[in-house]
N, CA, C, O and CB atoms as a CASP TS submission, in Angstrom:
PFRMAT TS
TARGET T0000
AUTHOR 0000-0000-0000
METHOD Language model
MODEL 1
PARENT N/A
ATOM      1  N   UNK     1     -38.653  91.638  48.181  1.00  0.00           N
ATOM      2  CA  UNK     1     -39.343  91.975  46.957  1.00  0.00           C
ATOM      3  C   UNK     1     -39.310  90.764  46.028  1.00  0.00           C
ATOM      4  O   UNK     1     -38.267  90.247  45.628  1.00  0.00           O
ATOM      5  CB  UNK     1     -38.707  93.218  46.283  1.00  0.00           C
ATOM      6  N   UNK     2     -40.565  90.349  45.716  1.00  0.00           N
ATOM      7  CA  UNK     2     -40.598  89.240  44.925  1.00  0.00           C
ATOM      8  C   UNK     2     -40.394  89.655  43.021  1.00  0.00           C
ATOM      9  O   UNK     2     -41.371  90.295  42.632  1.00  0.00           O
ATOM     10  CB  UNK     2     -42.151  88.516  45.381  1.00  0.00           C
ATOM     11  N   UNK     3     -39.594  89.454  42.167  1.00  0.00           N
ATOM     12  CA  UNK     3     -39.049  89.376  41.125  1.00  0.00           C
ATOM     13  C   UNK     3     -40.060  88.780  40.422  1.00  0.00           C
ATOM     14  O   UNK     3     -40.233  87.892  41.257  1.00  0.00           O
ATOM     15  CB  UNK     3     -37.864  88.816  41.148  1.00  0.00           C
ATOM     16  N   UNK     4     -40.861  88.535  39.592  1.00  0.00           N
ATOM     17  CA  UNK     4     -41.883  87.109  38.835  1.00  0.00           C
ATOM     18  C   UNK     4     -40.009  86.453  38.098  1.00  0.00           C
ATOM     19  O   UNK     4     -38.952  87.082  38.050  1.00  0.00           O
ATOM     20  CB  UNK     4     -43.800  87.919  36.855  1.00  0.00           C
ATOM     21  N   UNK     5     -40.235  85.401  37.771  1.00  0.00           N
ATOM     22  CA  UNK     5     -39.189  84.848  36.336  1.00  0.00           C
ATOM     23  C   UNK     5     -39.931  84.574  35.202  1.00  0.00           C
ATOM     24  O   UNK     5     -41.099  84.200  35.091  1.00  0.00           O
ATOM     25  CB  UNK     5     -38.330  83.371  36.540  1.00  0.00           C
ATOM     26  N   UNK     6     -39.052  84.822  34.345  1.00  0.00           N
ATOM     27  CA  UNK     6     -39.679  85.255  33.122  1.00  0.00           C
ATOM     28  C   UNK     6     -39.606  83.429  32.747  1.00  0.00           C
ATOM     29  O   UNK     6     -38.803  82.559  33.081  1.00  0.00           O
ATOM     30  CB  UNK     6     -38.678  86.677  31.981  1.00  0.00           C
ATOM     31  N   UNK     7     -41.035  83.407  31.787  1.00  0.00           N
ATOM     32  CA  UNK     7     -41.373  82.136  31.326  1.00  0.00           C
ATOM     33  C   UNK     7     -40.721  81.595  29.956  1.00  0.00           C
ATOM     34  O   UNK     7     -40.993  82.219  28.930  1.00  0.00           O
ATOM     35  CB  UNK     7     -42.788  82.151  31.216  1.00  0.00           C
ATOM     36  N   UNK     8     -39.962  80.586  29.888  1.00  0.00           N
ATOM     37  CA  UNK     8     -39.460  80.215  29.013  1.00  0.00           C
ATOM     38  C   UNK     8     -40.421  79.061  27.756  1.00  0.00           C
ATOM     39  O   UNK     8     -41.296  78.212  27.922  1.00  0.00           O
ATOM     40  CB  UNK     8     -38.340  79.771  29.740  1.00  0.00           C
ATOM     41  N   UNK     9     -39.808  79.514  26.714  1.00  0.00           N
ATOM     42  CA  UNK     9     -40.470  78.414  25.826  1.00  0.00           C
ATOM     43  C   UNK     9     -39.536  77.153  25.895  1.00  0.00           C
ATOM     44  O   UNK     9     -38.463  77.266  26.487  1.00  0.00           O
ATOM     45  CB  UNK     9     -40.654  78.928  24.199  1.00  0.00           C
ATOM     46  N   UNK    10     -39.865  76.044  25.361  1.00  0.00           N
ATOM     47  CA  UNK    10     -39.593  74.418  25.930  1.00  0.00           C
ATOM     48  C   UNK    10     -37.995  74.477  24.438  1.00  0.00           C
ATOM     49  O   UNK    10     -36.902  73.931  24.587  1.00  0.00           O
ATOM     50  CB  UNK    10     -41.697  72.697  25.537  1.00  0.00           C
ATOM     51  N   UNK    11     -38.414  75.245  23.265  1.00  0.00           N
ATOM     52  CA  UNK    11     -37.307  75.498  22.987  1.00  0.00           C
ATOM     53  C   UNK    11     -36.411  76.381  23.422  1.00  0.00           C
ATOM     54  O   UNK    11     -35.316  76.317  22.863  1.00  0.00           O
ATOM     55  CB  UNK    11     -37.369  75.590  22.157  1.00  0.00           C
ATOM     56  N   UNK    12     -36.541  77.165  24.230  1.00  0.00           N
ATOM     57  CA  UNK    12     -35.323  78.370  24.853  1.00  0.00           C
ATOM     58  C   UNK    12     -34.692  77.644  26.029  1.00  0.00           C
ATOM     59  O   UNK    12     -33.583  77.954  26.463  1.00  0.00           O
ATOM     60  CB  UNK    12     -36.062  80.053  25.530  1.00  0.00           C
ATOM     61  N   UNK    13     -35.660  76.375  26.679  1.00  0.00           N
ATOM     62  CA  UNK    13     -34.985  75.745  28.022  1.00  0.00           C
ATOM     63  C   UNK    13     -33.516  75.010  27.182  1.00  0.00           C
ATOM     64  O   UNK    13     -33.280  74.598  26.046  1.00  0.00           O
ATOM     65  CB  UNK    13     -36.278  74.304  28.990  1.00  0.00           C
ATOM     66  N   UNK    14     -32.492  75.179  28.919  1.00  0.00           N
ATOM     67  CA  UNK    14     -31.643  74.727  28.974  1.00  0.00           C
ATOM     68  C   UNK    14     -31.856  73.333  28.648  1.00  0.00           C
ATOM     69  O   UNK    14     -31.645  72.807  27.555  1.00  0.00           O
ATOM     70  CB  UNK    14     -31.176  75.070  29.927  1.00  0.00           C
ATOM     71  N   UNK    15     -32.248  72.843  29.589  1.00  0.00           N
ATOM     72  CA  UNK    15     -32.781  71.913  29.704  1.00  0.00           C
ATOM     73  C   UNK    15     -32.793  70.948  28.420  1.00  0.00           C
ATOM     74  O   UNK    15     -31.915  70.106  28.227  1.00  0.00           O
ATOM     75  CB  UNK    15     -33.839  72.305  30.169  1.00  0.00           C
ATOM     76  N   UNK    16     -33.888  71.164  27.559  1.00  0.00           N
ATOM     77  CA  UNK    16     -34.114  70.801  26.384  1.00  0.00           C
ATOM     78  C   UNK    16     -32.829  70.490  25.736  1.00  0.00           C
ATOM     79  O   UNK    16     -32.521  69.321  25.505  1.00  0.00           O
ATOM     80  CB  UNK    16     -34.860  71.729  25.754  1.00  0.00           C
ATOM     81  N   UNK    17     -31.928  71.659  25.377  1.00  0.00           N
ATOM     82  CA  UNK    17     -30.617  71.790  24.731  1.00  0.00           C
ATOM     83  C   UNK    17     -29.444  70.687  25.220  1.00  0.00           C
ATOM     84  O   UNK    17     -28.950  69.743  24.604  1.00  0.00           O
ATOM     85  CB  UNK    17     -30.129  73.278  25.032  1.00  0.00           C
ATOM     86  N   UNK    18     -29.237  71.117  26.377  1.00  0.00           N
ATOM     87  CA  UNK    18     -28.553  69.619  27.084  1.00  0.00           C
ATOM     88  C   UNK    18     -28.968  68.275  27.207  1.00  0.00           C
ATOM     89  O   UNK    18     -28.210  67.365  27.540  1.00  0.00           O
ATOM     90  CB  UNK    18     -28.387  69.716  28.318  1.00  0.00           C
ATOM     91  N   UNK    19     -30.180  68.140  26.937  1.00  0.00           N
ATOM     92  CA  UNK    19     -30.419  66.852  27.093  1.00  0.00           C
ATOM     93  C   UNK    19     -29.737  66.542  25.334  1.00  0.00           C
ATOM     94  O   UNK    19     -28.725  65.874  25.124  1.00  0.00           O
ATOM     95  CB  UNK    19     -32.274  66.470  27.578  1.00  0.00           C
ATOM     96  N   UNK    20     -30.566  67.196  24.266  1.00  0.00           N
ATOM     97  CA  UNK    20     -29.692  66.718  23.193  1.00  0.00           C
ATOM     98  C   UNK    20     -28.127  67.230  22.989  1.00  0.00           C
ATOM     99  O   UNK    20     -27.592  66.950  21.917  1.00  0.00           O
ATOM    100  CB  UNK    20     -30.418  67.044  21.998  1.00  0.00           C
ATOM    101  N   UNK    21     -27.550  67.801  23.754  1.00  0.00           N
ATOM    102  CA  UNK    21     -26.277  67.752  23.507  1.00  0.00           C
ATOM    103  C   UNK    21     -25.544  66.377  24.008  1.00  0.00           C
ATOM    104  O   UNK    21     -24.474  65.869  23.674  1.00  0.00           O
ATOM    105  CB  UNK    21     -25.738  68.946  24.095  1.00  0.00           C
ATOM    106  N   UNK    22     -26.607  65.956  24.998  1.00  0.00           N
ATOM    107  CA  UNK    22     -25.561  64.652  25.750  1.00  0.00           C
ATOM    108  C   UNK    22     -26.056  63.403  25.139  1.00  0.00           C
ATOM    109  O   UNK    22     -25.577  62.277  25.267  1.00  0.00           O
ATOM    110  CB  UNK    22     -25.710  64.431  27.646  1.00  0.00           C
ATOM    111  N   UNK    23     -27.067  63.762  24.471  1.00  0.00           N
ATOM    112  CA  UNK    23     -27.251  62.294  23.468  1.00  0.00           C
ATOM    113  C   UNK    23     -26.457  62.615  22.120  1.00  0.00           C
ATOM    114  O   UNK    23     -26.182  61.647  21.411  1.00  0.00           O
ATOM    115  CB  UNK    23     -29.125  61.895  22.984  1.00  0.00           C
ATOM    116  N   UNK    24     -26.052  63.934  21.690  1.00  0.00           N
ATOM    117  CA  UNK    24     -25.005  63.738  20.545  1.00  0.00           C
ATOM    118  C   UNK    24     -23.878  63.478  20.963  1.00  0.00           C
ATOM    119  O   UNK    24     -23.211  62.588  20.437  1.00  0.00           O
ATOM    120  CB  UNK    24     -24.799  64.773  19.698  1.00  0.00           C
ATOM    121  N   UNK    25     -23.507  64.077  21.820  1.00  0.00           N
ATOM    122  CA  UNK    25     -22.395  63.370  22.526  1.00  0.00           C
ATOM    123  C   UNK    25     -21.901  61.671  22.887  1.00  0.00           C
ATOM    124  O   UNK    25     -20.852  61.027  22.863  1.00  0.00           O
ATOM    125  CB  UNK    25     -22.582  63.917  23.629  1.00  0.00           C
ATOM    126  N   UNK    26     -23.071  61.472  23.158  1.00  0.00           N
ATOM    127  CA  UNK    26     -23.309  59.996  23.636  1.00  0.00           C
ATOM    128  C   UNK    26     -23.332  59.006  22.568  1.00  0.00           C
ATOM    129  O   UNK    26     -22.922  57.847  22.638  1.00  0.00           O
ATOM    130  CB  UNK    26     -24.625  59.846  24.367  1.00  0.00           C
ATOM    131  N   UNK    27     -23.942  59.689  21.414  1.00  0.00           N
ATOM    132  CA  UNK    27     -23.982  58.874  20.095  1.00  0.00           C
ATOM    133  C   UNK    27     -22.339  59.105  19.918  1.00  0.00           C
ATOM    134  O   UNK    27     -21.536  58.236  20.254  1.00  0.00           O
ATOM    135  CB  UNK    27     -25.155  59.554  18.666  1.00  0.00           C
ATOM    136  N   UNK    28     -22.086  59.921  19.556  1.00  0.00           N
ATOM    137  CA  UNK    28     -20.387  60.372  18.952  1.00  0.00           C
ATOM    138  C   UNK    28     -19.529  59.315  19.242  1.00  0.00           C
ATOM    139  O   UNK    28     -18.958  58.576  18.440  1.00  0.00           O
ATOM    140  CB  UNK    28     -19.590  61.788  19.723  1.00  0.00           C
ATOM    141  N   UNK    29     -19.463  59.303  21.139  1.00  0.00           N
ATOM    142  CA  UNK    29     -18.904  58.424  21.977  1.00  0.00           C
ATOM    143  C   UNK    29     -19.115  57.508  21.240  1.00  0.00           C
ATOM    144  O   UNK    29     -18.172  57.383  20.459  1.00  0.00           O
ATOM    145  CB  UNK    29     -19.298  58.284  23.257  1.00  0.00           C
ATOM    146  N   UNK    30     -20.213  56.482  21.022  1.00  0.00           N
ATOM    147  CA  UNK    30     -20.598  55.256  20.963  1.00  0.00           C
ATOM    148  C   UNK    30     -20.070  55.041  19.768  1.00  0.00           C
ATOM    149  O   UNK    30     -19.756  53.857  19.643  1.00  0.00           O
ATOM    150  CB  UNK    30     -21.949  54.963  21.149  1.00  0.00           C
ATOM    151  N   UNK    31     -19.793  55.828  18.642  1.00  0.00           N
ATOM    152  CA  UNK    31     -19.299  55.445  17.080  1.00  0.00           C
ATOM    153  C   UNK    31     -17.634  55.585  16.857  1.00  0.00           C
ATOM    154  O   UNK    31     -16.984  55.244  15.869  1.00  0.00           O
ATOM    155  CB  UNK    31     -20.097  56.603  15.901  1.00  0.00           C
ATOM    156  N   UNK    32     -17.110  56.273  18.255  1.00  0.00           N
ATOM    157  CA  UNK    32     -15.947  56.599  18.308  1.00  0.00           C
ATOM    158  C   UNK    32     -15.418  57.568  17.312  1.00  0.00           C
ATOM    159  O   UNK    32     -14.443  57.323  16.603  1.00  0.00           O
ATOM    160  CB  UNK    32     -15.353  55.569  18.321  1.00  0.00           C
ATOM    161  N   UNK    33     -16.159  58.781  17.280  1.00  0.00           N
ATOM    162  CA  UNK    33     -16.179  60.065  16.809  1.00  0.00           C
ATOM    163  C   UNK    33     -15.513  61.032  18.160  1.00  0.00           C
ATOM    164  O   UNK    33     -16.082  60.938  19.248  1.00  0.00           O
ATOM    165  CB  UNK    33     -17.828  60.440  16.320  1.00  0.00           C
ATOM    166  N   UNK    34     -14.651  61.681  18.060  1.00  0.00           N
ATOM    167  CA  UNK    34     -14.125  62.468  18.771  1.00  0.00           C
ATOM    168  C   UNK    34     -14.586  64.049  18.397  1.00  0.00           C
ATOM    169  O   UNK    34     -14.007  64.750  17.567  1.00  0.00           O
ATOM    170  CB  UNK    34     -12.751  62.136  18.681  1.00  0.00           C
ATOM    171  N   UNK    35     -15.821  64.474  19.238  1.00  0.00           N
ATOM    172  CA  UNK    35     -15.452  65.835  18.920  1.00  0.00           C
ATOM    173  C   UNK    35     -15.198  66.963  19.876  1.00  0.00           C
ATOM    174  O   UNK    35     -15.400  67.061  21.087  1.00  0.00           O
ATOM    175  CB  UNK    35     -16.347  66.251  18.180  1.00  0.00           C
ATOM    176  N   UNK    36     -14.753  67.697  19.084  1.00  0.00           N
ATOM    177  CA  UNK    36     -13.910  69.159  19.553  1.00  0.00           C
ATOM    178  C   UNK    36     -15.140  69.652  20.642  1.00  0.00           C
ATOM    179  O   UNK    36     -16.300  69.240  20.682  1.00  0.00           O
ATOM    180  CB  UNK    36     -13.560  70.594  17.940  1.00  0.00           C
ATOM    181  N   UNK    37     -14.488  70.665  21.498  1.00  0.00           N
ATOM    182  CA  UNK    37     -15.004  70.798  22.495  1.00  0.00           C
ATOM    183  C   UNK    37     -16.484  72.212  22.065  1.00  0.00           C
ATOM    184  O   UNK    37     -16.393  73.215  21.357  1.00  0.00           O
ATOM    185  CB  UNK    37     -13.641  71.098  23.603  1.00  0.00           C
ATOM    186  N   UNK    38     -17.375  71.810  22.650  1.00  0.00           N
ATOM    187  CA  UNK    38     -18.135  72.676  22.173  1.00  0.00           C
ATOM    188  C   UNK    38     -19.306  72.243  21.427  1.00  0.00           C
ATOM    189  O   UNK    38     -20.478  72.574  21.604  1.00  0.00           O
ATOM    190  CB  UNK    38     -17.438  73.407  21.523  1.00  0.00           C
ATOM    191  N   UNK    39     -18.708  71.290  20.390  1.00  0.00           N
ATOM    192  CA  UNK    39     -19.464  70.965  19.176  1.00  0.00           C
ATOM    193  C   UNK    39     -20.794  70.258  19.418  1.00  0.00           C
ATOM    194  O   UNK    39     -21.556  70.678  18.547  1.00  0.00           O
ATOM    195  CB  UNK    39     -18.628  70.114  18.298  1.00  0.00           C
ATOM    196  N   UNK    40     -21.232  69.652  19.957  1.00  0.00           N
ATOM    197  CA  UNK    40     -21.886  68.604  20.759  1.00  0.00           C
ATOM    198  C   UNK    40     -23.716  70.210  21.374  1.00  0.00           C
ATOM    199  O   UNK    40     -24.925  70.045  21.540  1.00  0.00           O
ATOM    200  CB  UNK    40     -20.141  67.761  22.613  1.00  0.00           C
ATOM    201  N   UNK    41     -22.951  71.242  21.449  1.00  0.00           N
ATOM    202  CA  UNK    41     -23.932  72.043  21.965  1.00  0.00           C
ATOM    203  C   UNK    41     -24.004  72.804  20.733  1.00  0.00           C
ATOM    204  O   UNK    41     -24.994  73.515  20.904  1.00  0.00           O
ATOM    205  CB  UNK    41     -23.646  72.812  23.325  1.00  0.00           C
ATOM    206  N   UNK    42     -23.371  73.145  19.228  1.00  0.00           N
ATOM    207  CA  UNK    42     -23.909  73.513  18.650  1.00  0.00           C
ATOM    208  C   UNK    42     -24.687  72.527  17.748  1.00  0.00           C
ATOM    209  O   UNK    42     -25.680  72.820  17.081  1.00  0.00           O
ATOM    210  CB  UNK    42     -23.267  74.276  18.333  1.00  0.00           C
ATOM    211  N   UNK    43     -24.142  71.413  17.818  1.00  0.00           N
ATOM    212  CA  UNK    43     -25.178  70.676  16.849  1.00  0.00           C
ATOM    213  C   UNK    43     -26.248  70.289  17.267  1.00  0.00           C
ATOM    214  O   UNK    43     -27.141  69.800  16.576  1.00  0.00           O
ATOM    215  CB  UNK    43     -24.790  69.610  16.298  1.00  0.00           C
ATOM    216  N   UNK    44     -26.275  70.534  18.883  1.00  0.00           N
ATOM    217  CA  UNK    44     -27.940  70.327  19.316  1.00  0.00           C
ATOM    218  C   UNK    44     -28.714  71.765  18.978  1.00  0.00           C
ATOM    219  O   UNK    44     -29.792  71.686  18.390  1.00  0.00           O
ATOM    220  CB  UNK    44     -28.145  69.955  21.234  1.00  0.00           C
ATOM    221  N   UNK    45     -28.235  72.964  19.305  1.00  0.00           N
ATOM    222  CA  UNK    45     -28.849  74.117  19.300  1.00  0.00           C
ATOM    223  C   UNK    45     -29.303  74.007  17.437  1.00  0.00           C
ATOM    224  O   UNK    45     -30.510  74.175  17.263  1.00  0.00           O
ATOM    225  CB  UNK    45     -27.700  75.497  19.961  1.00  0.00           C
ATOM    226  N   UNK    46     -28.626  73.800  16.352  1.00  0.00           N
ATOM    227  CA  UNK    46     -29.066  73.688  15.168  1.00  0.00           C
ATOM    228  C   UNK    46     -30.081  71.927  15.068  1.00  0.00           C
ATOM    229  O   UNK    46     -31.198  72.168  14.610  1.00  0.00           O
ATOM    230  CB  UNK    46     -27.558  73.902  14.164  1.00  0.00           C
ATOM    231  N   UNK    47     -29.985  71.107  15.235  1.00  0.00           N
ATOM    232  CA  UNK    47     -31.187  70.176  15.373  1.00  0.00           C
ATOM    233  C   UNK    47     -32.188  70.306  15.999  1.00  0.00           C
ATOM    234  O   UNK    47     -33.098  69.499  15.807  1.00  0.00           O
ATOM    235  CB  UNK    47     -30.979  69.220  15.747  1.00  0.00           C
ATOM    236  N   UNK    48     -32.365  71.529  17.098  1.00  0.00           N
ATOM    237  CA  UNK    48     -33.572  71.865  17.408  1.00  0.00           C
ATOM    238  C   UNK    48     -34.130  72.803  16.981  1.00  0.00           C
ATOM    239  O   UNK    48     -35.339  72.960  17.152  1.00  0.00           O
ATOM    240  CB  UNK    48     -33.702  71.951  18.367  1.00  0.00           C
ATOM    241  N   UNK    49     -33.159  73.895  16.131  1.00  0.00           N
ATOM    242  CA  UNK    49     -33.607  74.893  15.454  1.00  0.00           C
ATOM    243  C   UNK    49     -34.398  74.416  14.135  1.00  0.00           C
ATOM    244  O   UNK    49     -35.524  74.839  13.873  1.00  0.00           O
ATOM    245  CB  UNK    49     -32.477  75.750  15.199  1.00  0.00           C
ATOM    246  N   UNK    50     -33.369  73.054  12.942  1.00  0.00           N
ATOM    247  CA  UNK    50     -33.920  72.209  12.299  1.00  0.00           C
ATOM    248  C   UNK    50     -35.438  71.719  12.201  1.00  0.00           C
ATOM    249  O   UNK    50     -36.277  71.881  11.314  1.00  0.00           O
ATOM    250  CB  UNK    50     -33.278  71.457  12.578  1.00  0.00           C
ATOM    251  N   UNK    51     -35.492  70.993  13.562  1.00  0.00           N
ATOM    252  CA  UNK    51     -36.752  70.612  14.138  1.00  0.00           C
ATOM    253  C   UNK    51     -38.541  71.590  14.154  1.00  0.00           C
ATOM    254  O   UNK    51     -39.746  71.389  14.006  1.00  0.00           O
ATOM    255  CB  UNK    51     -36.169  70.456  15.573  1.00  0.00           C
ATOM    256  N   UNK    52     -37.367  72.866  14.497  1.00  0.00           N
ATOM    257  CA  UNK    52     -38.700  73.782  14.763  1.00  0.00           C
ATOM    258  C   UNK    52     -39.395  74.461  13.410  1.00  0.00           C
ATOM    259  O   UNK    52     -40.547  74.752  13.087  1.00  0.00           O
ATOM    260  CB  UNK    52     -38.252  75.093  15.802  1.00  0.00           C
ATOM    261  N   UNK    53     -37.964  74.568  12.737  1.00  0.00           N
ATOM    262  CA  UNK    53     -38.437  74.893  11.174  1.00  0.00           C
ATOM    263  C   UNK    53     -39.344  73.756  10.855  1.00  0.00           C
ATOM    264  O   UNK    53     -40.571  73.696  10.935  1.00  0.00           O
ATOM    265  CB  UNK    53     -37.119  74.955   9.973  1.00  0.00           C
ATOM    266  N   UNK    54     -38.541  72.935  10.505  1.00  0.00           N
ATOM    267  CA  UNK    54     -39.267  71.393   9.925  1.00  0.00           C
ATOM    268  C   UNK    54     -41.242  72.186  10.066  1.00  0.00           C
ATOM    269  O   UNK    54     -42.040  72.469   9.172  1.00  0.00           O
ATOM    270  CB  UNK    54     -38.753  69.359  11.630  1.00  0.00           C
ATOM    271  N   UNK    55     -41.358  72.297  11.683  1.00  0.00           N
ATOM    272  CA  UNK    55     -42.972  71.952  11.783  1.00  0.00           C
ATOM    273  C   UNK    55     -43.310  73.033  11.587  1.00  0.00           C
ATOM    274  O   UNK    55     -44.423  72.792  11.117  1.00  0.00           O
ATOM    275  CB  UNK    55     -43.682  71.376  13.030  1.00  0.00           C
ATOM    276  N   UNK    56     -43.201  74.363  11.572  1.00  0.00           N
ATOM    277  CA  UNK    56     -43.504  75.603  11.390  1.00  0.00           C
ATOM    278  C   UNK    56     -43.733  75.254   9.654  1.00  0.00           C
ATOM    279  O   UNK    56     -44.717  75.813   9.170  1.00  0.00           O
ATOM    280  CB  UNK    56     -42.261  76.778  11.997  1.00  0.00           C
ATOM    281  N   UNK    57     -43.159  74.649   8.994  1.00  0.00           N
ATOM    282  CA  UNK    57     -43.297  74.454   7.451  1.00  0.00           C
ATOM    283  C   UNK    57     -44.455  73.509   7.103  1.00  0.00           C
ATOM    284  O   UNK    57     -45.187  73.590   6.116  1.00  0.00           O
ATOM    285  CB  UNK    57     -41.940  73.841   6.818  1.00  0.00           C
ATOM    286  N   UNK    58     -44.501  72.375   8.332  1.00  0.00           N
ATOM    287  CA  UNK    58     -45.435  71.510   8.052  1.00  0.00           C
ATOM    288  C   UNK    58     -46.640  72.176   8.415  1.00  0.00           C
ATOM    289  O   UNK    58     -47.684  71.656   8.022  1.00  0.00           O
ATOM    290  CB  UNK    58     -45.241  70.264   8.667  1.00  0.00           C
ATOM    291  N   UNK    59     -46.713  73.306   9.139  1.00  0.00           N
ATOM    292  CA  UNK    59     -47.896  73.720   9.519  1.00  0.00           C
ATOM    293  C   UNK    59     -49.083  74.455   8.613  1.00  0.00           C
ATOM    294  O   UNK    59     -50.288  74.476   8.363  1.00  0.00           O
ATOM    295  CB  UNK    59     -47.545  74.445  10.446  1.00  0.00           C
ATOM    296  N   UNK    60     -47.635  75.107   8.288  1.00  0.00           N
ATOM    297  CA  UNK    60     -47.484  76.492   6.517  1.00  0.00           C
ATOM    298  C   UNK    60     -48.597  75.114   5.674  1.00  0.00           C
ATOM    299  O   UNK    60     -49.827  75.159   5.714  1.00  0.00           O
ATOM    300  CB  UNK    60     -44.695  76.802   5.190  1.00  0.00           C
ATOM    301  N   UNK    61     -48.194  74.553   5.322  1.00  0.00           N
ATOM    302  CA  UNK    61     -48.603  73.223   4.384  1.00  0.00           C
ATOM    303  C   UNK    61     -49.806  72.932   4.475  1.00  0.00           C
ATOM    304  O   UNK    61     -50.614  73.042   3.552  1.00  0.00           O
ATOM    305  CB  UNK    61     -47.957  71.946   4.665  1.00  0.00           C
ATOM    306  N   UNK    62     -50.141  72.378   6.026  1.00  0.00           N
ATOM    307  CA  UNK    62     -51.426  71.886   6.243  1.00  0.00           C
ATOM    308  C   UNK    62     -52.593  72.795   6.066  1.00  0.00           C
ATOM    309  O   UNK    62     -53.675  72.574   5.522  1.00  0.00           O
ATOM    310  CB  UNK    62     -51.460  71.396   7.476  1.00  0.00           C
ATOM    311  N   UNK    63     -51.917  74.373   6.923  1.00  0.00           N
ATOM    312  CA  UNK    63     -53.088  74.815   6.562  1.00  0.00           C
ATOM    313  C   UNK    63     -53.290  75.818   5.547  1.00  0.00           C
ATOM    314  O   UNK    63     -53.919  76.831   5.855  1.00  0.00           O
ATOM    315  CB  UNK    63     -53.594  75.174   7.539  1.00  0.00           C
ATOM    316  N   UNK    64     -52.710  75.632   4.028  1.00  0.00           N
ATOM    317  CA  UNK    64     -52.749  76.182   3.252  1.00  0.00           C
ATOM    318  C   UNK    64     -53.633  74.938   2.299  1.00  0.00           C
ATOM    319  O   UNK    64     -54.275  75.281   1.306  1.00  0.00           O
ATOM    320  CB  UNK    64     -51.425  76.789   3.015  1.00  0.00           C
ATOM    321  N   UNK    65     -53.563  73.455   2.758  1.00  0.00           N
ATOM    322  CA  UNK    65     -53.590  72.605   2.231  1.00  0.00           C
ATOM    323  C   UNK    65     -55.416  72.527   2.822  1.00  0.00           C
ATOM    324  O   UNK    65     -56.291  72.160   2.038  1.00  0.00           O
ATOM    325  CB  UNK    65     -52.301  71.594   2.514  1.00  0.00           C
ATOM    326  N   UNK    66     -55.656  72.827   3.906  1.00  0.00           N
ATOM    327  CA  UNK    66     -56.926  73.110   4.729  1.00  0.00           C
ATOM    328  C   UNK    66     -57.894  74.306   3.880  1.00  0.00           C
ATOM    329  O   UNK    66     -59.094  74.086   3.717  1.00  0.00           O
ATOM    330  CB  UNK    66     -56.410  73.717   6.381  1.00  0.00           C
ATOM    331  N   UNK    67     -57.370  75.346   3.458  1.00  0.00           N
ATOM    332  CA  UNK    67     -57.819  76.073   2.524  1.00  0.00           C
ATOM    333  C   UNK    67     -58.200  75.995   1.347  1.00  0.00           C
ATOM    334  O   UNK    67     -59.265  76.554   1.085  1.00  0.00           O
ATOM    335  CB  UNK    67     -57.328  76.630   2.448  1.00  0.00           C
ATOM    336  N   UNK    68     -57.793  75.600   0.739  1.00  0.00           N
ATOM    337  CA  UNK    68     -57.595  75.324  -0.836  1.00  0.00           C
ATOM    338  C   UNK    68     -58.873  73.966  -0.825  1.00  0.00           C
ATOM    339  O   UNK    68     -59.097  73.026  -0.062  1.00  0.00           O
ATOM    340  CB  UNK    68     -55.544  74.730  -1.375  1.00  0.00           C
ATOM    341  N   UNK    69     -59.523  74.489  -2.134  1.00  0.00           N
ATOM    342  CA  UNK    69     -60.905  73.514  -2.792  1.00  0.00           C
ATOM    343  C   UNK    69     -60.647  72.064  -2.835  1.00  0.00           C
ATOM    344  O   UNK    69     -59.575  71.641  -3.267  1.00  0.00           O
ATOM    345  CB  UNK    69     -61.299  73.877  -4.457  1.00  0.00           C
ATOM    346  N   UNK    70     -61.567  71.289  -2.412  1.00  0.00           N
ATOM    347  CA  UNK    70     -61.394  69.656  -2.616  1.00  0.00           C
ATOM    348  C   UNK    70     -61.200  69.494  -3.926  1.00  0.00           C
ATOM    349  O   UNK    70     -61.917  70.356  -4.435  1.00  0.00           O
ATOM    350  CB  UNK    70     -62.626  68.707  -2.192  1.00  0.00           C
ATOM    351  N   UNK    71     -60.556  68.792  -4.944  1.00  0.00           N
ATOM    352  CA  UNK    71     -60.923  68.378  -5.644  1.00  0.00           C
ATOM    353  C   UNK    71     -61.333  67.220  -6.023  1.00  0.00           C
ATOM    354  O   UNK    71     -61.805  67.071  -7.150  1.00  0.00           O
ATOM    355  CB  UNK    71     -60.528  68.681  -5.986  1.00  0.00           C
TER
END
C-alpha cells in the first residue's frame, strides 16, 4: 500500500533548519563563542522565523503601498 508523503514547505524542511544551525554553529566556532548544547538549533529555528516575518511585512507594505493613490 502506497502512503503519498505529505509535502513540506522549504520553511518546515529539516533541511533548511540544519543547514542554518551549522552555519551558527560554525560562525560561534570561528569567534570562539562556546555554546550550550541545543542553542545553535534554536537560534536558527527563530532567524528563520525572523526572516519569514521580515517578508510577510514587506509584502503587507508593498501591497498596501500598490493600492494607495500616486501622489
Amino acid at each position: 500500500m502506497n502512503t503519498p508523503i505529505p509535502e513540506k514547505s522549504a520553511i518546515q524542511s529539516l533541511t533548511l533548519r540544519s543547514a542554518a544551525a551549522i552555519a551558527i554553529a560554525a560562525a560561534a566556532d570561528r569567534v570562539g563563542v562556546v555554546l550550550p548544547e541545543g542553542a545553535a538549533q534554536e537560534v536558527a529555528g527563530a532567524l528563520i522565523d525572523l526572516i519569514v516575518t521580515l517578508g510577510l511585512i514587506g509584502v503587507a507594505i508593498g501591497r498596501t503601498r500598490a493600492r494607495a493613490p500616486l501622489a
